[in-house]
PDB file of N, CA, C and O in Angstrom:
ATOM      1  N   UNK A   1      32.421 -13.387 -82.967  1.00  0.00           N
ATOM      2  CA  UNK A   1      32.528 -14.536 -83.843  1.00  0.00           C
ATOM      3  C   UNK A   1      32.015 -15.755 -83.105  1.00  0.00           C
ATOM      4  O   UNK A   1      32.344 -15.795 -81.920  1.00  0.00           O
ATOM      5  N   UNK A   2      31.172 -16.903 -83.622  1.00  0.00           N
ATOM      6  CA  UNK A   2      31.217 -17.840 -83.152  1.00  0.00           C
ATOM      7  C   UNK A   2      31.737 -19.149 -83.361  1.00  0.00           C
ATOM      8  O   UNK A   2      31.962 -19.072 -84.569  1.00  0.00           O
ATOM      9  N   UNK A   3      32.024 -20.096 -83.087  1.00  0.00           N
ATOM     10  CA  UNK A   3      33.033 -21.231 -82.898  1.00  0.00           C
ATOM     11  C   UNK A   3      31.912 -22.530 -82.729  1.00  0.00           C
ATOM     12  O   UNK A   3      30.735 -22.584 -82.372  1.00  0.00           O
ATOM     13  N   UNK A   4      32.811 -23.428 -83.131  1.00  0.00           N
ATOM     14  CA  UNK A   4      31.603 -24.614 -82.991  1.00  0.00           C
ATOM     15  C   UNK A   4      32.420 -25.681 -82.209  1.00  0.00           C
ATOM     16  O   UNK A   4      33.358 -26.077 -82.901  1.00  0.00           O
ATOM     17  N   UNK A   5      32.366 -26.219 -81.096  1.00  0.00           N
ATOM     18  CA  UNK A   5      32.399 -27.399 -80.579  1.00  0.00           C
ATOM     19  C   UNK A   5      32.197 -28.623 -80.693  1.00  0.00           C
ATOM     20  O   UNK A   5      31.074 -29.025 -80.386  1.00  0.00           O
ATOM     21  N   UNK A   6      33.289 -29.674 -81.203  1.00  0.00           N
ATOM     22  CA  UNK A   6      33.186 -30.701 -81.410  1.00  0.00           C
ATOM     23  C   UNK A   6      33.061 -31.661 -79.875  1.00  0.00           C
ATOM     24  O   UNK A   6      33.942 -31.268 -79.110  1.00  0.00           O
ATOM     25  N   UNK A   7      32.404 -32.536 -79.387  1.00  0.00           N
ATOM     26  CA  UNK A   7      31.787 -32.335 -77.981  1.00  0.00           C
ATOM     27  C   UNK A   7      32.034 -34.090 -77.875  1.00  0.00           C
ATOM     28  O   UNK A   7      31.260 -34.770 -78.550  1.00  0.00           O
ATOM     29  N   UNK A   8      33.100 -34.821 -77.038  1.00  0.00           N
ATOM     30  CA  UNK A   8      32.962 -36.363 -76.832  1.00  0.00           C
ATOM     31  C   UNK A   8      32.901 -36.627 -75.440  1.00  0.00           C
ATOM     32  O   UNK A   8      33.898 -36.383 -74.761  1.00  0.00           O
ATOM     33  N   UNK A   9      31.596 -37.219 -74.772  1.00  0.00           N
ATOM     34  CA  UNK A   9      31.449 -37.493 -73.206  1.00  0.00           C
ATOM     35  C   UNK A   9      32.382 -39.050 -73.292  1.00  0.00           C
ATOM     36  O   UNK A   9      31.982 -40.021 -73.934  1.00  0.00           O
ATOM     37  N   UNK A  10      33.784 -39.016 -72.438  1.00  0.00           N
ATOM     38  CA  UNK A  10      34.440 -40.114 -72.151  1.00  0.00           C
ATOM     39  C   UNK A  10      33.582 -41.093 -71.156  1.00  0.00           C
ATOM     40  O   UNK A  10      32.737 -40.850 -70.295  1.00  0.00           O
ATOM     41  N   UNK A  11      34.122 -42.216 -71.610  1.00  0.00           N
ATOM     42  CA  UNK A  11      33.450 -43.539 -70.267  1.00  0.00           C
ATOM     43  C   UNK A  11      33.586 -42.598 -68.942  1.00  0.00           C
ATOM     44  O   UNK A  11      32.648 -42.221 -68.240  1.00  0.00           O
ATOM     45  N   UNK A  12      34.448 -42.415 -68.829  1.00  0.00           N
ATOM     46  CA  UNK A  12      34.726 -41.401 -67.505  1.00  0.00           C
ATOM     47  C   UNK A  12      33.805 -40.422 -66.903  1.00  0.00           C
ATOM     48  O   UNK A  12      34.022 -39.751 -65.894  1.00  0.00           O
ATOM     49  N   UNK A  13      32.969 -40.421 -67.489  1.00  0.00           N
ATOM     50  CA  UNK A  13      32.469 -38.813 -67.457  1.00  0.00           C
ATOM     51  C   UNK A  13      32.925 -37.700 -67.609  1.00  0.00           C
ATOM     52  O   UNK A  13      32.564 -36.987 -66.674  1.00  0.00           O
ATOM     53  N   UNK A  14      33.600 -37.129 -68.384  1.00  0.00           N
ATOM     54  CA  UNK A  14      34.461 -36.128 -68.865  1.00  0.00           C
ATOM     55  C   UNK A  14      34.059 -35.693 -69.990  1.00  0.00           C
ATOM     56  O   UNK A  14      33.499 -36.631 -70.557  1.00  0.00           O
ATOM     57  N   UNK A  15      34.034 -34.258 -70.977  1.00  0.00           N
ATOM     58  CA  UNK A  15      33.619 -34.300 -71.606  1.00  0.00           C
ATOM     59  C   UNK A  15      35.097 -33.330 -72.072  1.00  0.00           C
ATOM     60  O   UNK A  15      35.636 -32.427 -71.432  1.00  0.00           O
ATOM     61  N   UNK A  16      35.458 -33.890 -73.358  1.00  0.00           N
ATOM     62  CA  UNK A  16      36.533 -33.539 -74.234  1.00  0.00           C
ATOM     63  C   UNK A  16      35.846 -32.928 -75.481  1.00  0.00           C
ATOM     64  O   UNK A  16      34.863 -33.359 -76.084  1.00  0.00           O
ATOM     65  N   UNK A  17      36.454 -32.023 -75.685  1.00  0.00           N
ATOM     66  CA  UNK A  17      36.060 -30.594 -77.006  1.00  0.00           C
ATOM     67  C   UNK A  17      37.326 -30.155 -77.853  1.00  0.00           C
ATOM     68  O   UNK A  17      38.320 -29.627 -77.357  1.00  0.00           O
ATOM     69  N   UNK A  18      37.195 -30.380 -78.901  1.00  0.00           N
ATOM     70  CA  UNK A  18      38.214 -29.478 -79.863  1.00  0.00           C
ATOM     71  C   UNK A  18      36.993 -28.653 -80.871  1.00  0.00           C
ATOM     72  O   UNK A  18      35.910 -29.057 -81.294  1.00  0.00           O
ATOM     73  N   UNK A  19      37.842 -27.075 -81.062  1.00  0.00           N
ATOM     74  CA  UNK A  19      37.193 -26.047 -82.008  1.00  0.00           C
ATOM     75  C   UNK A  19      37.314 -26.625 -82.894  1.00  0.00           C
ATOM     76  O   UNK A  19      38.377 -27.227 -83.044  1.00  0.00           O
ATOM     77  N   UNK A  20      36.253 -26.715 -83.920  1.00  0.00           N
ATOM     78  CA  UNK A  20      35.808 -27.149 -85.695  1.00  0.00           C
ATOM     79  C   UNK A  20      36.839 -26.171 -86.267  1.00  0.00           C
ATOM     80  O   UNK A  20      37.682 -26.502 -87.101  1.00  0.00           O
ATOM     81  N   UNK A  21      36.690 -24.759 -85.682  1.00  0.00           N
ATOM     82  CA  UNK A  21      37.666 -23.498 -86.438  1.00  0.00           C
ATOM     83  C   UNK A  21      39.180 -23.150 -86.100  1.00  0.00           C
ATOM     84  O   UNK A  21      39.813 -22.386 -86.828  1.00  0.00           O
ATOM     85  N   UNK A  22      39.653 -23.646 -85.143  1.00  0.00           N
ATOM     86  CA  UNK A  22      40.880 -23.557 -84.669  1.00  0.00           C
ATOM     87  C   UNK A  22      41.114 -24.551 -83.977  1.00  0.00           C
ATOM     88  O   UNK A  22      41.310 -24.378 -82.774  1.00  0.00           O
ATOM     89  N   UNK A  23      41.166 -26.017 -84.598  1.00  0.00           N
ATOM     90  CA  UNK A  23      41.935 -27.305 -84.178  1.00  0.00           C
ATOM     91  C   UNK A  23      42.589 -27.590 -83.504  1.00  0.00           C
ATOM     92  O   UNK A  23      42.416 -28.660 -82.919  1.00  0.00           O
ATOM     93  N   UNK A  24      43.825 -26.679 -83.195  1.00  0.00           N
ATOM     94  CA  UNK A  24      44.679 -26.742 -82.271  1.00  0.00           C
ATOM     95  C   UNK A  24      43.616 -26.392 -80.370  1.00  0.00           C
ATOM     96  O   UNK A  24      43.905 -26.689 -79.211  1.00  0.00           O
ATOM     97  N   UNK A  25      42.651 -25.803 -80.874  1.00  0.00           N
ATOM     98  CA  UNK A  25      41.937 -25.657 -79.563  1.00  0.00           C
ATOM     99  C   UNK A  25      40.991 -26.916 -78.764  1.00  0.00           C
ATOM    100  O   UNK A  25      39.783 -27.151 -78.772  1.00  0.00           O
ATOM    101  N   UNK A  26      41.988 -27.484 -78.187  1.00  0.00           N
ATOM    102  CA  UNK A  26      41.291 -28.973 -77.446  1.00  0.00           C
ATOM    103  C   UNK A  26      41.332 -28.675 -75.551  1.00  0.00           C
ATOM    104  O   UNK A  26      42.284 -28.146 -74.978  1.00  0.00           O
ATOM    105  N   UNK A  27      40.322 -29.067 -75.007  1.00  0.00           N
ATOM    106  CA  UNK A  27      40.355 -29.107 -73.636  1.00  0.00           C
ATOM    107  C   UNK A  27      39.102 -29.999 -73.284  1.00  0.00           C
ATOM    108  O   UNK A  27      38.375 -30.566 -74.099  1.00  0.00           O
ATOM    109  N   UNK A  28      39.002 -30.010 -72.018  1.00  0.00           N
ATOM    110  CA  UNK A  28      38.356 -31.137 -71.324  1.00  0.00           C
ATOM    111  C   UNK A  28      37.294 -30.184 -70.047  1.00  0.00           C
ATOM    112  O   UNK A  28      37.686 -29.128 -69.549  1.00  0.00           O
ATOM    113  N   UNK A  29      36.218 -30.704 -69.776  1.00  0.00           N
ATOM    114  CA  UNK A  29      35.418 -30.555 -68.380  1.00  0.00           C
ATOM    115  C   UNK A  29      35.020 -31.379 -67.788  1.00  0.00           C
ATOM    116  O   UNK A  29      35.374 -32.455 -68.269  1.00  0.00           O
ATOM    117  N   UNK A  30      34.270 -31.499 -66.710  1.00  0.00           N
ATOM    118  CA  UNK A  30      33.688 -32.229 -65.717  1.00  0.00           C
ATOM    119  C   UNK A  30      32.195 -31.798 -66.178  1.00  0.00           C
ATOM    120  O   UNK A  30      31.457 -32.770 -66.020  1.00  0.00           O
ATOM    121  N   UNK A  31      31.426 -30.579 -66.741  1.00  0.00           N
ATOM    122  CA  UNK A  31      30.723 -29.949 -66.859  1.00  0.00           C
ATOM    123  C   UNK A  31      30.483 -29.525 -68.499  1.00  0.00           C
ATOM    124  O   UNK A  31      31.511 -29.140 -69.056  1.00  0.00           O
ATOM    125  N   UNK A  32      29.514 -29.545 -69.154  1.00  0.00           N
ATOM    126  CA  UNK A  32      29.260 -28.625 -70.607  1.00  0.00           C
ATOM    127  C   UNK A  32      29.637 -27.080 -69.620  1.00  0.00           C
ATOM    128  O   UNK A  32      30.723 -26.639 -69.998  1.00  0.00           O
ATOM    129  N   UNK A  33      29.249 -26.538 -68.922  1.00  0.00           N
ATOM    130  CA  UNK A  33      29.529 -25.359 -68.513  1.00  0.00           C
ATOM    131  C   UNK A  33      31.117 -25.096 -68.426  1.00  0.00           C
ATOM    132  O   UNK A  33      31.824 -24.205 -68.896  1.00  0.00           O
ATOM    133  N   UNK A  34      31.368 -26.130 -67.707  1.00  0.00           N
ATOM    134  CA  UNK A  34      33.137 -26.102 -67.406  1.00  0.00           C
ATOM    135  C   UNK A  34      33.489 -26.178 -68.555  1.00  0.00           C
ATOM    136  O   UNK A  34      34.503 -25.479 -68.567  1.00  0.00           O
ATOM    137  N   UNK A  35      33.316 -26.623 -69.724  1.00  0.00           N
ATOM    138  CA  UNK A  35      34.069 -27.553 -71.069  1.00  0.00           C
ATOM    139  C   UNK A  35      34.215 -26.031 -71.648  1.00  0.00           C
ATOM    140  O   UNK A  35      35.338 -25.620 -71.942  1.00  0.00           O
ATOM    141  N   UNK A  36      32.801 -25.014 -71.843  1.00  0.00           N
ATOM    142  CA  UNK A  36      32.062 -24.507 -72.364  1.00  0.00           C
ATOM    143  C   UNK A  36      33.586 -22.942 -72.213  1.00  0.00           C
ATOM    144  O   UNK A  36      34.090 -22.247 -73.095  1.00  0.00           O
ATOM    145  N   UNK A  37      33.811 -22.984 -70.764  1.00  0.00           N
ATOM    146  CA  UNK A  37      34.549 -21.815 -70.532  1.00  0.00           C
ATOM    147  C   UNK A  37      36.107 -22.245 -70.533  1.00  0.00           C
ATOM    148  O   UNK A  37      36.995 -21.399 -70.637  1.00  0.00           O
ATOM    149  N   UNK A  38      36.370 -23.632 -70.408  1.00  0.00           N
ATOM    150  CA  UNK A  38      37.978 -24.309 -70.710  1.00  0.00           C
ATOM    151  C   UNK A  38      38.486 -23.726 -72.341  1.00  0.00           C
ATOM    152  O   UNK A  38      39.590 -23.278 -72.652  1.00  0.00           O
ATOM    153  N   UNK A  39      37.206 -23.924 -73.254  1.00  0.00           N
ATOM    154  CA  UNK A  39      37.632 -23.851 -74.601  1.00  0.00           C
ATOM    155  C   UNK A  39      37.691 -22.561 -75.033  1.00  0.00           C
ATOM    156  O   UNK A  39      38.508 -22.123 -75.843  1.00  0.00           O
ATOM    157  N   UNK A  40      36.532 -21.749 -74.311  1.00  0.00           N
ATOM    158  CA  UNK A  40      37.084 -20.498 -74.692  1.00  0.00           C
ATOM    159  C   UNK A  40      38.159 -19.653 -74.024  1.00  0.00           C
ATOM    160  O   UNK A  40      38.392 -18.626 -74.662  1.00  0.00           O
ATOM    161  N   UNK A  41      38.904 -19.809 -72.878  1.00  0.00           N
ATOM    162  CA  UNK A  41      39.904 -19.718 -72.753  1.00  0.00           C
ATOM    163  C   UNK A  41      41.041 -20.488 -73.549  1.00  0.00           C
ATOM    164  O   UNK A  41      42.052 -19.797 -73.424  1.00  0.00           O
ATOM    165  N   UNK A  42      41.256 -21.329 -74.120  1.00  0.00           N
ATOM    166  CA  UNK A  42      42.024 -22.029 -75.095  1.00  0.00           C
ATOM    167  C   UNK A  42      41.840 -21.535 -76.439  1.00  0.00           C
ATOM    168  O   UNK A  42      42.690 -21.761 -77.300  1.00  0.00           O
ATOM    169  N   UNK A  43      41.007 -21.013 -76.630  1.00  0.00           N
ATOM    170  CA  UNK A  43      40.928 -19.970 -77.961  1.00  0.00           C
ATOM    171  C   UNK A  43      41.158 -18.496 -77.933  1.00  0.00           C
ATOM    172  O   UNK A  43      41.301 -17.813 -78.947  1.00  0.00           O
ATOM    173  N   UNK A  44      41.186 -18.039 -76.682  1.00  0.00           N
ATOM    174  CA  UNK A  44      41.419 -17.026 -76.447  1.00  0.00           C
ATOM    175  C   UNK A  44      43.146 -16.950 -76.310  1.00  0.00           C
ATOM    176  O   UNK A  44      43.872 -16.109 -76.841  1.00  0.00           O
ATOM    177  N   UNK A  45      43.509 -17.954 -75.540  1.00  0.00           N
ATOM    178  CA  UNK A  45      44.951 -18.280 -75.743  1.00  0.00           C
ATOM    179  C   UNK A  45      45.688 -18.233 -76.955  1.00  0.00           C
ATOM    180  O   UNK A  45      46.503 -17.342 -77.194  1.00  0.00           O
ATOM    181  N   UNK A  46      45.404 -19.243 -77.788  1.00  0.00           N
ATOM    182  CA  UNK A  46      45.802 -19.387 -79.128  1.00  0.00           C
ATOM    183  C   UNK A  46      45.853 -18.425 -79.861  1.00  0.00           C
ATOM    184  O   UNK A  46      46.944 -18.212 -80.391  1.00  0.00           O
ATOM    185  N   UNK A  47      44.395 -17.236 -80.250  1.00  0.00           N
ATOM    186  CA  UNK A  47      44.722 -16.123 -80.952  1.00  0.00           C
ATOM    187  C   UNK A  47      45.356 -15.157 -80.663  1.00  0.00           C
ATOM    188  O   UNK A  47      45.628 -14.265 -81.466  1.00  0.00           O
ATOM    189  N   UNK A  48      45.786 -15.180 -79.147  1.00  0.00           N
ATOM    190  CA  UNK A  48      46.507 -14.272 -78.631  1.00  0.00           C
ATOM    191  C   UNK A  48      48.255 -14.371 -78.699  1.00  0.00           C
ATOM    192  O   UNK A  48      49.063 -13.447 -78.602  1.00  0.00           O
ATOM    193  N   UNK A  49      48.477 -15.665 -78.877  1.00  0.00           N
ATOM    194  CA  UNK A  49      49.919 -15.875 -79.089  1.00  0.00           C
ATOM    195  C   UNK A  49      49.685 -16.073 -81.043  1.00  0.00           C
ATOM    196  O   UNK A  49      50.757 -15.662 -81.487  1.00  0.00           O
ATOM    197  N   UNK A  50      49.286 -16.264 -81.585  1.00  0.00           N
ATOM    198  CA  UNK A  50      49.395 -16.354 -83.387  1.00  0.00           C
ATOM    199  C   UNK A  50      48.983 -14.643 -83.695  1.00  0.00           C
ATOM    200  O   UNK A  50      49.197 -14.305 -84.859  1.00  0.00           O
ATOM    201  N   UNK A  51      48.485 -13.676 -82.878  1.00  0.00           N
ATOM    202  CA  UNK A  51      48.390 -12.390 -82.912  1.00  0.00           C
ATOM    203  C   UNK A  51      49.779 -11.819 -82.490  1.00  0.00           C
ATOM    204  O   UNK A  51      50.065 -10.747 -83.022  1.00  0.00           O
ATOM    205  N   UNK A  52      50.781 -12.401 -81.543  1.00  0.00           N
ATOM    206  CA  UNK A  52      51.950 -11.724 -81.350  1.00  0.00           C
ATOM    207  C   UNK A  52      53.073 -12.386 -82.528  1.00  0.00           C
ATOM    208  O   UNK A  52      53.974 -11.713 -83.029  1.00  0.00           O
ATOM    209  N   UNK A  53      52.768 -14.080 -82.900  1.00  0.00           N
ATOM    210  CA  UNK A  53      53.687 -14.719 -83.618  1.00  0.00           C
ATOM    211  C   UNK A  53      53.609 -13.735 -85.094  1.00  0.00           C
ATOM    212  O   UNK A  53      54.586 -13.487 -85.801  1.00  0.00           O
ATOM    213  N   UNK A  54      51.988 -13.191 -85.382  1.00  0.00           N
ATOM    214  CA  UNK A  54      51.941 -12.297 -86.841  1.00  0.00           C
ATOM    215  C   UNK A  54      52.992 -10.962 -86.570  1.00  0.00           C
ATOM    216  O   UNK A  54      53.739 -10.411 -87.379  1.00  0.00           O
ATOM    217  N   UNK A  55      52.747 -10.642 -85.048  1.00  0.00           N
ATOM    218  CA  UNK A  55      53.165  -9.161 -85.410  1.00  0.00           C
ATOM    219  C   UNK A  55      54.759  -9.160 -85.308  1.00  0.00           C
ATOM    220  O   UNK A  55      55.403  -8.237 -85.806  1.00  0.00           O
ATOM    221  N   UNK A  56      55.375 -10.226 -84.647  1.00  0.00           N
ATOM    222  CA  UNK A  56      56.867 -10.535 -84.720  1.00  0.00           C
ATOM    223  C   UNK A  56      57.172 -10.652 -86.330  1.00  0.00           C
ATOM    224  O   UNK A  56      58.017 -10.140 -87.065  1.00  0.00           O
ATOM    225  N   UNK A  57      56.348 -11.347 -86.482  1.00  0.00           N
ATOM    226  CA  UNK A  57      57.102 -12.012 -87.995  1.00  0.00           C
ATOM    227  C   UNK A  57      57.136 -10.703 -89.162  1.00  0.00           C
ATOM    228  O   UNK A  57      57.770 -10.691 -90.217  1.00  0.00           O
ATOM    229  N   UNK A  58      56.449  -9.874 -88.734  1.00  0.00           N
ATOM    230  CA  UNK A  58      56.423  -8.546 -89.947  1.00  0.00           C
ATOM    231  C   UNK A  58      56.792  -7.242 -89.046  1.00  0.00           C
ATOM    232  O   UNK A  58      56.679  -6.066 -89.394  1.00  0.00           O
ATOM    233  N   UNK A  59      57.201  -7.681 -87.961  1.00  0.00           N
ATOM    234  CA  UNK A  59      58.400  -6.521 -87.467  1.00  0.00           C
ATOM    235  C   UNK A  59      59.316  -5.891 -87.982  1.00  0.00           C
ATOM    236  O   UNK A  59      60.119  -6.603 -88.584  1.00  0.00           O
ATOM    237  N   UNK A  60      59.575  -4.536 -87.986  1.00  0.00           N
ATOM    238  CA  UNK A  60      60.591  -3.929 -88.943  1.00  0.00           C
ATOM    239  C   UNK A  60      60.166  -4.019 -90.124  1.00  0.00           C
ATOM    240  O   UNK A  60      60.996  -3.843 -91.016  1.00  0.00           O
ATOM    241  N   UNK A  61      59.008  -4.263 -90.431  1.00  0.00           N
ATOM    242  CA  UNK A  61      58.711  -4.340 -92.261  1.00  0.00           C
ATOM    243  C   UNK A  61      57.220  -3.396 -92.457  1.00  0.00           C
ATOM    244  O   UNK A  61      56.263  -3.461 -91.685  1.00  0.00           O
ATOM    245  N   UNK A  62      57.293  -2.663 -93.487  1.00  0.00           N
ATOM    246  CA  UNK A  62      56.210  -1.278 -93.913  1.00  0.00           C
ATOM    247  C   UNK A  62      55.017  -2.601 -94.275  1.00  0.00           C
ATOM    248  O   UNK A  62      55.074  -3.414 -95.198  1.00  0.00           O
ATOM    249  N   UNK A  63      54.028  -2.473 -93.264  1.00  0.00           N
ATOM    250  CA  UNK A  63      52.850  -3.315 -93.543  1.00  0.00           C
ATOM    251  C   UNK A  63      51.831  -2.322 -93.574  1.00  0.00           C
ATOM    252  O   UNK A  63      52.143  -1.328 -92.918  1.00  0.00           O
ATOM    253  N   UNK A  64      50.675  -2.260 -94.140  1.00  0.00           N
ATOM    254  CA  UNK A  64      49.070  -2.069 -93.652  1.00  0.00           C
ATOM    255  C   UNK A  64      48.066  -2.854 -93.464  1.00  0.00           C
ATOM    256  O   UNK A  64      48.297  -3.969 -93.931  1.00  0.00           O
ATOM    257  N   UNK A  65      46.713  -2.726 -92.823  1.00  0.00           N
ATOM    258  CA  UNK A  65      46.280  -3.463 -92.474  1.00  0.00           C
ATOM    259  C   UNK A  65      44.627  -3.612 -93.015  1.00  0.00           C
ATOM    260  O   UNK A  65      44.195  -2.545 -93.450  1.00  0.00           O
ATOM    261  N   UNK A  66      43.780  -4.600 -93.049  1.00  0.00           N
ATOM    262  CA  UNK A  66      42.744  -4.651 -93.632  1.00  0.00           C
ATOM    263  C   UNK A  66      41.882  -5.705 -93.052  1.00  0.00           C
ATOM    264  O   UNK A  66      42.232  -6.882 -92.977  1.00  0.00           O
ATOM    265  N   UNK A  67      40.425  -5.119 -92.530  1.00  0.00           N
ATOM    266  CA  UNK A  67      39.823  -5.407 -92.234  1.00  0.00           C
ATOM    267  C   UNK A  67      38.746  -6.733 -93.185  1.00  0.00           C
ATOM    268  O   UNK A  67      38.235  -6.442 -94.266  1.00  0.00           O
ATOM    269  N   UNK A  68      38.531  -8.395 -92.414  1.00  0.00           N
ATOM    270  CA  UNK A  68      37.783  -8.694 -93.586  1.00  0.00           C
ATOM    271  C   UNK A  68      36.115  -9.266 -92.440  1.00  0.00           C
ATOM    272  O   UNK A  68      35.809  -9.281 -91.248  1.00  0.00           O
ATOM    273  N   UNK A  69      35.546  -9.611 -93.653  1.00  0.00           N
ATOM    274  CA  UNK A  69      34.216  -9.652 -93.320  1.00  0.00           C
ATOM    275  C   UNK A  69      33.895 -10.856 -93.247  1.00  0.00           C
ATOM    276  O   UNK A  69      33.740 -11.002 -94.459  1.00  0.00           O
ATOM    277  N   UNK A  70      33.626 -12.015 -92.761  1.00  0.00           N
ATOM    278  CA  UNK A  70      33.577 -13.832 -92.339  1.00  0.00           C
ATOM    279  C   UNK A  70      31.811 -13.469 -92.428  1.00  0.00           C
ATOM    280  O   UNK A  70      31.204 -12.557 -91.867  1.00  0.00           O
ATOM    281  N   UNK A  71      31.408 -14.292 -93.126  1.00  0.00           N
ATOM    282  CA  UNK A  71      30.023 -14.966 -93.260  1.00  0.00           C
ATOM    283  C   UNK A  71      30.012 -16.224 -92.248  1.00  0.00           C
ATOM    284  O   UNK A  71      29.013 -16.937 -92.160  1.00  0.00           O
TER     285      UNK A  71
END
């Protein structure tokens, strides 16, 4: 999947990023390279805890599952 980067270079020189697709995903670099691998670890984070918060929340309950297709 790909993700889009919202991208602001501070007076500082810093460059601050939040995901267009998962908002909650904000981090910072010294580097587009650094920024580049901060955010995808911060998205990798995030779906990984809202992947355990889904599977808690329908614990003990008869679910199936279904694959979808994102344009």
């Amino acid at each position: 999947m790909e993700y889009t980067a919202i991208v602001q270079k501070t007076d500082d020189g810093w460059y601050v990023a939040q995901c267009e697709q998962i908002p909650a995903a904000i981090t910072q670099g010294r580097t587009l390279e650094e920024l580049d691998e901060n955010l995808k670890d911060a998205i990798s984070l995030i779906l990984e805890v809202e992947k355990e918060d889904a599977l808690k929340r329908f614990s003990g309950t008869k679910v199936f599952r279904r694959n979808l297709q994102m344009a």
